[in-house]
N, C-alpha and C positions, 0 to 999 in steps of 0.2 A: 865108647860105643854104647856103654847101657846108657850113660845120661842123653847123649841121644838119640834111644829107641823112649824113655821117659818121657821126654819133650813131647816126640811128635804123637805120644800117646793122650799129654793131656790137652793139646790144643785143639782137637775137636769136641774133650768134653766143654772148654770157654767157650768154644764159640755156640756147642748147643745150648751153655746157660744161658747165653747174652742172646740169644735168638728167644728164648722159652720168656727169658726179661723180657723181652720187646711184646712179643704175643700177648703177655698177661700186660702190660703197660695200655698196648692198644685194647684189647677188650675193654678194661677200666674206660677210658678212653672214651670208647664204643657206647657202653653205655651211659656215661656221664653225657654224650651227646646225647643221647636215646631220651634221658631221662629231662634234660635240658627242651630240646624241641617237643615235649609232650606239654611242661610245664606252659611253655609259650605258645601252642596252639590251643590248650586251656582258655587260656589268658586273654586271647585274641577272638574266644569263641562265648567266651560270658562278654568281654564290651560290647562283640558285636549282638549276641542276643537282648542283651539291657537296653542298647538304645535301639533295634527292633521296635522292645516292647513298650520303648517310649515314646517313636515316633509316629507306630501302626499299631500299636495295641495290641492284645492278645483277646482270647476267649475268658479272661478271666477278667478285664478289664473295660472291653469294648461290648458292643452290641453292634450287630452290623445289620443294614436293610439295604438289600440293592448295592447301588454304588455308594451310600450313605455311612459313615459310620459314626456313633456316640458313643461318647464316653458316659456313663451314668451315675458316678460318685463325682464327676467335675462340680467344684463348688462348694462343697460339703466337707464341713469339720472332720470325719473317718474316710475321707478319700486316700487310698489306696498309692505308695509312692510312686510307681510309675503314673498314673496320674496325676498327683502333685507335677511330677517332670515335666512332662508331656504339655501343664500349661507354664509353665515359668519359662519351657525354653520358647512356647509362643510369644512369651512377652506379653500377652493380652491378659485382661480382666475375664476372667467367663462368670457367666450368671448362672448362681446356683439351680443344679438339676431340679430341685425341690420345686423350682419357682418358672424350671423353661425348658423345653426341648431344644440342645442343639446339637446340629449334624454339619459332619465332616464330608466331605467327597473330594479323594485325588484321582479318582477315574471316572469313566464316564459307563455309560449303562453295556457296554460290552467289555471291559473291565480298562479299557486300554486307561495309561496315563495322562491326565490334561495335562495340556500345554497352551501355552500361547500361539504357537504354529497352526491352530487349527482354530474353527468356529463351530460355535456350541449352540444349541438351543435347549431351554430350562424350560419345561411346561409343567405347571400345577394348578391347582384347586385350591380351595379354600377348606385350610385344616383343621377349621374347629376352633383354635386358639384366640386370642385375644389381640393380636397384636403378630404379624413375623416379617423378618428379615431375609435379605439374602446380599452378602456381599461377596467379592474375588480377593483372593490376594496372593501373593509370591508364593513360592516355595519356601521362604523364611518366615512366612508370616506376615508378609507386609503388604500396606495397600499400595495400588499400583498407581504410581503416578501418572496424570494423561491430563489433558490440556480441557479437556470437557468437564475437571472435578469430578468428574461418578464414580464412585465407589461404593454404594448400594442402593438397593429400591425394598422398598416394603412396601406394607400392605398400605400406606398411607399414599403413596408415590407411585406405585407400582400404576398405568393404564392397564384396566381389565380387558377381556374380552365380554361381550354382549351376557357370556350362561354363567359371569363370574370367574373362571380358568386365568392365568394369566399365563404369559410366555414373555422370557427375558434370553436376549442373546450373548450369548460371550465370540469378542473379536476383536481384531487391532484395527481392522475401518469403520467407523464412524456410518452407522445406518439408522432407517425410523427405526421409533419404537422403542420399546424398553431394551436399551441396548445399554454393557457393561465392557469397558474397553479392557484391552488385556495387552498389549501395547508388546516390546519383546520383553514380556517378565520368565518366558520360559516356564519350568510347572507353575502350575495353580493349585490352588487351591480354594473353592467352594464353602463357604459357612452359611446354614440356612437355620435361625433362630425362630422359636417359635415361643409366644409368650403365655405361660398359662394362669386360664382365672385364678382370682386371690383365693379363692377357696381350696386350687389343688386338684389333681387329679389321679384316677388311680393307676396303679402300673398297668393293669389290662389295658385302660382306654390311652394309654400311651405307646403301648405297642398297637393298640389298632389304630393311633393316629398315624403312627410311622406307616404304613401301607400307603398314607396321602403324598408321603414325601414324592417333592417334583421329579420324574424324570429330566433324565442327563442324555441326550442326543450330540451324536457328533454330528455336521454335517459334512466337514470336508477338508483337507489340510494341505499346505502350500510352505 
């Protein structure tokens, strides 16, 4: 009789230790997940801010005007790694800031994002500079293949209007005028190069050139 009032005295002490195990087991548990899922939303929140600020730039990196944006160490031996990035994953050459103004645009002048689904009209003036460009190309960076060859107009090519102003349109049909096709490349992207005299200019008159930069109009999408 004592050995079994004994018995059924300690098997509720085992099973509250194997219970008290289990509790302290899961908390450990608990937190090794805790600590695990912070690690990885870390992780996943610097690649995604890195290539952010690879792709669109930051305030420490870019310069924005409008729908415009410039990089301003692109080309330069102290250029800044996210810019380094920013142009190798273009795959393109860019010409030294020291020596040109260029601007980016993947939206248009109400911020929306270009596309090829829709038609664009580029109106500008004459910036001052030497020589500029403007071509389209992919979301990758690339130019858009299209059966008419066009892939940019400058100031060499570009037909003016009568006060000097020019106007170039972005679209997948085939119209007069200074028209750049965009075929289904899907986003766009915008590069408008501007060359400046050999003598250089100073950063003042390069931020008052940027106020010239062309507006970005949509007109309509399908």
């Amino acid at each position: 009789m004592a050995s079994t009032d004994l018995l059924n005295d300690l098997e509720p002490r085992e099973r509250a230790s194997v219970a008290e195990l289990l509790r302290s087991l899961l908390a450990i548990l608990a937190r090794f997940i805790g600590v695990l899922a912070a690690i990885i939303l870390v992780f996943i929140g610097g690649v995604w801010s890195s290539r952010t600020m690879i792709d669109r730039g930051s305030i420490l990196s870019t310069r924005t005007y409008g729908p415009w944006q410039q990089w301003p160490a692109a080309g330069r031996t102290d250029a800044d790694p996210y810019t380094r990035a920013h142009l190798s994953g273009s795959g393109t050459i860019r010409i030294s800031s020291d020596s040109a103004g260029v601007y980016e645009a993947r939206v248009d002048a109400q911020g929306a994002r270009l596309h090829s689904s829709c038609d664009y009209v580029i109106e500008g003036n004459d910036t001052g500079g030497l020589w500029w460009s403007l071509a389209v190309f992919n979301g990758r960076g690339e130019l858009i293949e299209n059966d008419a060859a066009r892939y940019v107009f400058t100031s060499d090519t570009v037909a003016n209007n009568p006060d000097a102003s020019f106007i170039v349109t972005l679209g997948r049909d085939a119209r007069p005028g200074n028209w750049l096709p965009t075929g289904g490349a899907g986003r766009l992207v915008l590069v408008f190069t501007i060359l400046d005299p050999a003598t250089g200019i100073s950063d003042a008159n390069r931020d008052e050139r940027a106020k010239l930069l062309p507006a970005i109009r949509r007109e309509g999408c399908s």
